[in-house]
Backbone as CSV, one residue per row, in Angstrom:
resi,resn,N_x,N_y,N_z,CA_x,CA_y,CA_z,C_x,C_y,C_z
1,UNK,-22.813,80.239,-59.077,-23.410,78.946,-59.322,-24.077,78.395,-58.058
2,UNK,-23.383,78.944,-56.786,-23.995,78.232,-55.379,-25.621,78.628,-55.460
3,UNK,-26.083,80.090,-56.065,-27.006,80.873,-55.884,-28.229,80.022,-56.768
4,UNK,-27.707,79.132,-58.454,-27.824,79.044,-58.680,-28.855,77.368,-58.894
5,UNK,-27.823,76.452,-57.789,-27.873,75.258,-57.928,-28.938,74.564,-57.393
6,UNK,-29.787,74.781,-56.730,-31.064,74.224,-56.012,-31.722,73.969,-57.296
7,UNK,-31.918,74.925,-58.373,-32.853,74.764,-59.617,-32.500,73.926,-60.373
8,UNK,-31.297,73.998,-60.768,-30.586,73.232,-61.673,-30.684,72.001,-61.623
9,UNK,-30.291,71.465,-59.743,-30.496,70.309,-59.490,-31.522,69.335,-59.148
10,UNK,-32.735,70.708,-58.906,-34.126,70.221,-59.183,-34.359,69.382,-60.127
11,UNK,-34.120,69.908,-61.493,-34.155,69.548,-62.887,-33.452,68.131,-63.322
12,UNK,-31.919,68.424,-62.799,-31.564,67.388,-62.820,-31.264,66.008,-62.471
13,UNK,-32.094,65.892,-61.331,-31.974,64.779,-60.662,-32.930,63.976,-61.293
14,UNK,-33.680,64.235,-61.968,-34.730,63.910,-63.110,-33.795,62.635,-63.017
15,UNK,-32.777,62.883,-63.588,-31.590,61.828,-64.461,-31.206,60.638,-63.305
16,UNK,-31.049,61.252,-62.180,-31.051,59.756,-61.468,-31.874,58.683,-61.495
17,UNK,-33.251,59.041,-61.675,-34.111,57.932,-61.532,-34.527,57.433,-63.311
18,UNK,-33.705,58.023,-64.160,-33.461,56.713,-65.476,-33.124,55.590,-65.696
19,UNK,-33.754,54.479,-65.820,-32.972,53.428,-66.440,-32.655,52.835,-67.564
20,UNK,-31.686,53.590,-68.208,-31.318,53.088,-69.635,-31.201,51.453,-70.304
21,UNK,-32.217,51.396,-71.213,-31.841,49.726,-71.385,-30.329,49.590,-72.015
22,UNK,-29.901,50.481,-72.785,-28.625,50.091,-72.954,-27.266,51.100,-72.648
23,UNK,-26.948,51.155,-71.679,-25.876,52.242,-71.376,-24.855,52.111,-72.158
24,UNK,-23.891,53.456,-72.476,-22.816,53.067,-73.189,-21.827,53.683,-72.172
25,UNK,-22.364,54.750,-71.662,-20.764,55.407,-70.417,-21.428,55.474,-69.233
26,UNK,-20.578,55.304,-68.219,-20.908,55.570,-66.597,-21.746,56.783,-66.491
27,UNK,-21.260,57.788,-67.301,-22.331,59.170,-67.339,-22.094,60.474,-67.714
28,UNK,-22.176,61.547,-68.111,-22.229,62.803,-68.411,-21.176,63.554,-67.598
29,UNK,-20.418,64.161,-68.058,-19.547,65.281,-67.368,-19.435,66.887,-68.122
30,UNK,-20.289,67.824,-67.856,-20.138,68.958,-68.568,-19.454,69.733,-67.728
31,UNK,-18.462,70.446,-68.486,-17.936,71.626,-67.445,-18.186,72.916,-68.457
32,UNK,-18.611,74.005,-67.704,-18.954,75.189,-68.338,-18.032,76.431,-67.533
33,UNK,-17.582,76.638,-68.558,-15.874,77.560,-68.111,-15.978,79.013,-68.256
34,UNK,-15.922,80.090,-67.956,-16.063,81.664,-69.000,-14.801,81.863,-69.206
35,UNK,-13.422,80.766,-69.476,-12.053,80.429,-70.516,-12.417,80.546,-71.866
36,UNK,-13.887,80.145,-72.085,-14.390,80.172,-73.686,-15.535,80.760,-73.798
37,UNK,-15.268,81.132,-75.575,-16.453,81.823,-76.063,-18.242,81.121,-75.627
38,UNK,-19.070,81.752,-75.715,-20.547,81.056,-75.392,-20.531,79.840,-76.411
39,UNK,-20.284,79.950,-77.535,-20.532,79.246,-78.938,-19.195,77.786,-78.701
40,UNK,-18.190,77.894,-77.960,-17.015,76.700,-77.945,-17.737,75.473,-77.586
41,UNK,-17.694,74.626,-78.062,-17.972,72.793,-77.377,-16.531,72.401,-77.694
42,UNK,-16.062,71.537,-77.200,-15.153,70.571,-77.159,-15.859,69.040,-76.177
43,UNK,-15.845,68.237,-77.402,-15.737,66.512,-76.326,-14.324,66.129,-75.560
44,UNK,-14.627,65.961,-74.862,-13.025,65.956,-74.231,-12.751,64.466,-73.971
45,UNK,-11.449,63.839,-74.568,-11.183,62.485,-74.587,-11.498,61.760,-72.791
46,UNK,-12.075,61.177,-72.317,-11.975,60.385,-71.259,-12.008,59.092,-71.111
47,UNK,-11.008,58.417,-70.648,-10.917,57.238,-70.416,-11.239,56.446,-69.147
48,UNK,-12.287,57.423,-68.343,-12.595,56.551,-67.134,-14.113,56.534,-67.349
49,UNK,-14.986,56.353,-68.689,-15.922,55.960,-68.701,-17.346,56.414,-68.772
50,UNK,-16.831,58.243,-68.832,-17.652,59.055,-69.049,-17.469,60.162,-70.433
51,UNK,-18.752,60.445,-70.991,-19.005,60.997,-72.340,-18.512,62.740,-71.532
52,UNK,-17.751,63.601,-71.842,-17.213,64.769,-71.191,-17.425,65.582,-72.231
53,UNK,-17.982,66.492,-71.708,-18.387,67.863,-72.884,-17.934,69.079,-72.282
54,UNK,-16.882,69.889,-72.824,-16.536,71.437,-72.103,-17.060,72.492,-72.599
55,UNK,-17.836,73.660,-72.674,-18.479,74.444,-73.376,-18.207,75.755,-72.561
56,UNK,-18.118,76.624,-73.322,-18.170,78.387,-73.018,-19.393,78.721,-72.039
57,UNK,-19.046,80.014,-71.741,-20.011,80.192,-71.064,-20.740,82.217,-71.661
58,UNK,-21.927,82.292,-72.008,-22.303,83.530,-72.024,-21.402,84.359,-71.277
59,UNK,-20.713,85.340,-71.259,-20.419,86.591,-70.846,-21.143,87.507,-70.194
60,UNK,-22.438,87.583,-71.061,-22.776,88.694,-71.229,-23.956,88.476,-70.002
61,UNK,-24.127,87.420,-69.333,-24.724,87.128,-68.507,-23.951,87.732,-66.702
62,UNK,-24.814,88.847,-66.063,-24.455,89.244,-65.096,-24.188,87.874,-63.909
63,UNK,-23.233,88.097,-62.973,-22.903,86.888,-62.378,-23.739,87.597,-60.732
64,UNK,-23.867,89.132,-60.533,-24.507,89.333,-59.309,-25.682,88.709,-58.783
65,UNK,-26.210,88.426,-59.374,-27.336,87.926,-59.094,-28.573,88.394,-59.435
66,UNK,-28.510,89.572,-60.293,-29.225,90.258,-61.018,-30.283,89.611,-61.685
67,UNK,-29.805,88.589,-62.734,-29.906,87.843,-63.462,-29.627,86.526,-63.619
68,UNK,-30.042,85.613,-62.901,-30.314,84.481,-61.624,-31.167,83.372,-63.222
69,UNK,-32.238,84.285,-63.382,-33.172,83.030,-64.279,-32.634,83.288,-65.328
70,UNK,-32.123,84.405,-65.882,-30.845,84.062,-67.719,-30.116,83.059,-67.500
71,UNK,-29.432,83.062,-66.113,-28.211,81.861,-66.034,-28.666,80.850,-65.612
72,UNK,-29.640,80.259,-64.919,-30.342,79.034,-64.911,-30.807,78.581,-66.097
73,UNK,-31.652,79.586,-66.942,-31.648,79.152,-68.881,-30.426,78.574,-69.486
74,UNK,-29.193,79.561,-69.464,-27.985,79.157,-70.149,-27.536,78.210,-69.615
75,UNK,-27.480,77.533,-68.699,-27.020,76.110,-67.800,-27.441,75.374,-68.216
76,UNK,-28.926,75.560,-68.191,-30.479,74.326,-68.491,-29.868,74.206,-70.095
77,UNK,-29.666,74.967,-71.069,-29.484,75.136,-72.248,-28.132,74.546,-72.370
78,UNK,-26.832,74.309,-71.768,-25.834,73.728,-71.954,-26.494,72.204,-71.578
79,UNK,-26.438,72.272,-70.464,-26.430,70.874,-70.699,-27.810,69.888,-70.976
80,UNK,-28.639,70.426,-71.562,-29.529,69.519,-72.990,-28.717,69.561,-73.870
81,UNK,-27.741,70.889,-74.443,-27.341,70.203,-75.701,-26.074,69.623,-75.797
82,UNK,-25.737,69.026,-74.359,-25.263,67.666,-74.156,-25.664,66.138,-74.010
83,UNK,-27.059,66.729,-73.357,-27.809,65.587,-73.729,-28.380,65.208,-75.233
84,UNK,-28.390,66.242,-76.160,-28.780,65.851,-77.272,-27.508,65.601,-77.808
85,UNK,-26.138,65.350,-77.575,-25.069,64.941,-78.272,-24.682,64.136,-77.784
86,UNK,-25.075,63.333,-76.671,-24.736,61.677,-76.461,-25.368,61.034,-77.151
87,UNK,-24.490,59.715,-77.522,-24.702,59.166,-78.197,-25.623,57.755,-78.238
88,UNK,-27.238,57.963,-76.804,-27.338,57.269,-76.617,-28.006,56.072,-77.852
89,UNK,-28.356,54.793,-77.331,-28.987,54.048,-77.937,-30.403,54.506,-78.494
90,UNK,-30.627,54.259,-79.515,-32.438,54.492,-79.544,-33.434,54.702,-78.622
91,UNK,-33.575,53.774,-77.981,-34.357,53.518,-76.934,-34.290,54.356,-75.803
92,UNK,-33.087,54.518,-75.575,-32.756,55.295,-74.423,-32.495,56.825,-74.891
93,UNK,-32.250,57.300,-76.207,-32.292,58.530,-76.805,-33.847,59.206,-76.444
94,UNK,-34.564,58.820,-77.045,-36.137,58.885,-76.972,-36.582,59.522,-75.302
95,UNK,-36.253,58.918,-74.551,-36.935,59.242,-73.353,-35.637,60.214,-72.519
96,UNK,-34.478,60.189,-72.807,-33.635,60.991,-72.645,-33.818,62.409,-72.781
97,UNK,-34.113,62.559,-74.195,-34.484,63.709,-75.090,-35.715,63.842,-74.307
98,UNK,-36.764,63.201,-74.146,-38.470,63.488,-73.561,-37.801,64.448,-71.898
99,UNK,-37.138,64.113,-71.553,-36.782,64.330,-70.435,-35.816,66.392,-70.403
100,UNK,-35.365,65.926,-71.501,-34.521,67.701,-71.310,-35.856,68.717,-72.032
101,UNK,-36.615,67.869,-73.032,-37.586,68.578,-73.626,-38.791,69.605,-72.400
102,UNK,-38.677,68.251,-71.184,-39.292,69.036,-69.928,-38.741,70.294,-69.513
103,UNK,-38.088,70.208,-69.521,-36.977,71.000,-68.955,-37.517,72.930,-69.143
104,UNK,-37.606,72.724,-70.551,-38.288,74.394,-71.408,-39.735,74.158,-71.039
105,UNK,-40.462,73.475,-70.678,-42.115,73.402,-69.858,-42.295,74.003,-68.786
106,UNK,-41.012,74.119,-68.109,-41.631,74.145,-66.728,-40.854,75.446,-66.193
């Protein structure tokens, strides 16, 4: 993931400079485990204010470094379809979603 994270966080820092008109949680917590199948989601109960999503991880994805841009896909690909399972407001769904939709553009 160290090999991995410059891209990822390219992408995602997108998300810092949002301002949601109506927030409902402090913010997003995905953890992506290879404990579970690729296909597992679990929401995971949290009570300090964040929407928590745990999900599997591909296998079949080499971790050497071989295969660097499959696992930047499968990352990029977990967590949009965390972003498409919060539950934001309308308003803030819309440009949320506009935002992971970038994501497969570029």
């Amino acid at each position: 993931m160290r090999r991995i994270r410059p891209v990822v966080e390219e992408r995602t820092k997108e998300f810092g400079s949002m301002t949601l008109q109506h927030p409902i949680h402090e913010g997003i917590l995905v953890g992506i485990t290879d404990d579970k199948k690729d296909s597992d989601w679990e929401e995971v109960p949290n009570s300090d204010g964040f929407f928590q999503i745990l999900v599997g991880f591909d296998s079949s994805i080499p971790l050497d470094g071989s295969a660097d841009a499959a696992l930047v896909r499968s990352v990029l690909q977990k967590l949009s379809a965390a972003v498409r399972a919060y539950p934001f407001s309308l308003p803030d769904q819309k440009s949320m979603r506009s935002l992971v939709d970038l994501w497969s553009s570029k």
